[in-house]
ZADODREN-620537 format. One line per field, with one value per residue (C-alpha): x, y, z; residue in one letter; residue number from 1. Coordinates in steps of 0.05 Angstrom, whole numbers, plus 5000, padded with zeros to 4 digits. Layout:
east: X	...
north: Y	...
up: Z	...
residuo: A	...
num: NUM	...
This chain:
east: 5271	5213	5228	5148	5168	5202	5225	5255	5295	5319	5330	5371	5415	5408	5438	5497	5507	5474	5452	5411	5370	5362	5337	5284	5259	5253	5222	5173	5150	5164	5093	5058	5104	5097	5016	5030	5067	5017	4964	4998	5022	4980	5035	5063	5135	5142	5105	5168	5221	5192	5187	5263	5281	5242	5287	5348	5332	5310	5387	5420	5396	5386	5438	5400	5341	5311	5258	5213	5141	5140	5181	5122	5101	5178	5178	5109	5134	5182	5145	5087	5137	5183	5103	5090	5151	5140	5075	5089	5135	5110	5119	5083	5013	5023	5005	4934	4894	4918	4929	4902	4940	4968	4915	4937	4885	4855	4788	4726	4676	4630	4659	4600	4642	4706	4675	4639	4704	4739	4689	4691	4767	4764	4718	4765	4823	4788	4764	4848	4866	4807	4833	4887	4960	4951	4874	4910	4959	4915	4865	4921	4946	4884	4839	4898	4956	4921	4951	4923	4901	4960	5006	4979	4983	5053	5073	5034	5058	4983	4936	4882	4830	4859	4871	4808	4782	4816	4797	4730	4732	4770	4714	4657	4702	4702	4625	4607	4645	4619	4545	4561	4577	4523	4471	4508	4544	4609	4649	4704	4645	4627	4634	4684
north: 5416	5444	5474	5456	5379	5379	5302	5311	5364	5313	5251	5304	5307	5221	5234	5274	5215	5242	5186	5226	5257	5185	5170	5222	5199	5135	5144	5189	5136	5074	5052	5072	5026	4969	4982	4981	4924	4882	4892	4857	4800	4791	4781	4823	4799	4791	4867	4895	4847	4883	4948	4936	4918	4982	5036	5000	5004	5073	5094	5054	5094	5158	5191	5174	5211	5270	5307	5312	5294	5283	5243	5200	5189	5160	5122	5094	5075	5040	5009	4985	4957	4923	4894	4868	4834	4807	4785	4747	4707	4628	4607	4678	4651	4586	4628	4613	4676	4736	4757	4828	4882	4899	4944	5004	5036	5028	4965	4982	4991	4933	4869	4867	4924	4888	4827	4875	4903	4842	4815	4877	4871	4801	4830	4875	4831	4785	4837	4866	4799	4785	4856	4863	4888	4967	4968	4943	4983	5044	5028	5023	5085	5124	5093	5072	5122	5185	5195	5236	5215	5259	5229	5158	5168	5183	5127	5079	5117	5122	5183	5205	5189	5107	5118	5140	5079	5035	5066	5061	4979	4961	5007	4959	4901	4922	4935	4878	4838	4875	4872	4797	4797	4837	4780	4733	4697	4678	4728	4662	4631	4680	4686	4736
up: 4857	4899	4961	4978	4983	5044	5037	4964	4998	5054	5000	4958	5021	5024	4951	4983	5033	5088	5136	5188	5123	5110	5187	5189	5122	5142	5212	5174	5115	5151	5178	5115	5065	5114	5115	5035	5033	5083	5039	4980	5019	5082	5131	5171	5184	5114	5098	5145	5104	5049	5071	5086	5021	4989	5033	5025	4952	4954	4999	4942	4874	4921	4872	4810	4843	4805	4842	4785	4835	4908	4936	4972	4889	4874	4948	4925	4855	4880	4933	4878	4841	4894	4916	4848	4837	4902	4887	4828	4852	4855	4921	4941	4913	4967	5020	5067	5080	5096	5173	5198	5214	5281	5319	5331	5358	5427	5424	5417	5482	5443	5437	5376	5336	5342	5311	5254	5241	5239	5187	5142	5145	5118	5065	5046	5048	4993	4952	4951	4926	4864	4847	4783	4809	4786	4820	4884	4882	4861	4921	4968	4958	4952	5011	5055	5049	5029	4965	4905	4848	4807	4851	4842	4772	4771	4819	4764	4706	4689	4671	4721	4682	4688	4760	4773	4742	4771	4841	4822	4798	4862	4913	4874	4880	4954	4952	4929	4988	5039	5017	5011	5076	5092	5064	5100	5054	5066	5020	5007	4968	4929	4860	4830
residuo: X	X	X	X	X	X	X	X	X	X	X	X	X	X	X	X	X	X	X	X	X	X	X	X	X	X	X	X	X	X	X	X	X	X	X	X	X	X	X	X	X	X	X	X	X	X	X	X	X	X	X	X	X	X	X	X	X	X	X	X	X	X	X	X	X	X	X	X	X	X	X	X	X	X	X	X	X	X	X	X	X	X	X	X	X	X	X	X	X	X	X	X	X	X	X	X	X	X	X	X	X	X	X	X	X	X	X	X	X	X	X	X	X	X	X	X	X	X	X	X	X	X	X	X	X	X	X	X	X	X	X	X	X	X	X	X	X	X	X	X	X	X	X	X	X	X	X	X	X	X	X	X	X	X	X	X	X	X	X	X	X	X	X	X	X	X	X	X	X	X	X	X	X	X	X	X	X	X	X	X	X	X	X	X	X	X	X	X	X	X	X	X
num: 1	2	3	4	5	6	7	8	9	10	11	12	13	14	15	16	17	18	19	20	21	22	23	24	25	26	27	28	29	30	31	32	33	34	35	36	37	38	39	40	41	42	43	44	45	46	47	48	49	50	51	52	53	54	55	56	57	58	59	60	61	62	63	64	65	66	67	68	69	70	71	72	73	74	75	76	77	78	79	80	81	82	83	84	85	86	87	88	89	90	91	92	93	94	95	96	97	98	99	100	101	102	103	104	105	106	107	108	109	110	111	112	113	114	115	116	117	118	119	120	121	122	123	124	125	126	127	128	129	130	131	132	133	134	135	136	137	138	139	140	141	142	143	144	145	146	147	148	149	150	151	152	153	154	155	156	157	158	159	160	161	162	163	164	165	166	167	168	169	170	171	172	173	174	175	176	177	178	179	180	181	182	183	184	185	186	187	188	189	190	191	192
């Protein structure tokens, strides 16, 4: 183990049974799987069910853990594929439209911006679901959470070179919305 990855050092102590290692680890990651999560199932409640579900999965195979990356690359692993599975589950695909995310930051002075933003987040939001699962998931963790591309490939057990592709398929994917939106066509309508 690293000593430079401060959070495989505290899930090594999560490995020893240490609870408050456990605490700080989730306090730290919490937001950012939820913000994962949302984006593969569009509601909010259920992103935090699932964000649930991925750290008590994480606490319960904590002593199978073997700091081999960064621990954000295993927590994201295991977070892509607790999403996926989630995903393609039948009654998932029933859902209508896909809410927006809980602002966090203050509104904008123009009530014009607020609508703009709105609009490009809908954009967004149907260009994430024409996307495959591993350009999701790749996008997600590269525009949303920061992530590297080394690190995305090891979450996706995928070279850079494929990461980096699929990065670039989902920004068109989300280029194409937006200038459809742009245009004025309703990005629903449009044709994959």
């Amino acid at each position: 183990m690293t000593v430079e990855d401060p959070d495989a050092a505290l899930f090594m102590k999560v490995a020893r049974g240490d609870k408050a290692a456990f605490a700080a680890l989730f306090d730290r990651h919490q937001q950012s799987i939820v913000r994962f999560a949302f984006r593969y199932v569009g509601s909010q409640a259920r992103a935090e069910e699932l964000a649930q579900d991925i750290f008590v999965k994480l606490y319960k195979n904590a002593k199978s853990y073997r700091p081999d990356a960064k621990f954000k690359t295993f927590m994201f692993r295991v977070a892509t594929n607790h999403c996926l599975n989630e995903v393609r589950r039948p009654y998932q695909h029933a859902e209508t439209g896909m809410e927006t995310l809980p602002d966090t930051q203050e509104s904008p002075e123009r009530p014009d911006a607020a609508l703009e933003g709105r609009r490009l987040e809908k954009a967004v939001h149907l260009a994430l679901d024409g996307m495959s699962e591993r350009e999701r998931a790749a996008f997600c963790m590269c525009r949303f959470e920061g992530l590297p591309y080394k690190e995305i490939a090891s979450a996706l057990d995928a070279s850079e070179a494929a990461v980096k592709s699929l990065i670039h398929r989902a920004t068109l994917q989300v280029m194409k919305q937006v200038e459809l939106l742009k245009v004025g066509m309703s990005p629903a309508r449009s044709e994959a």
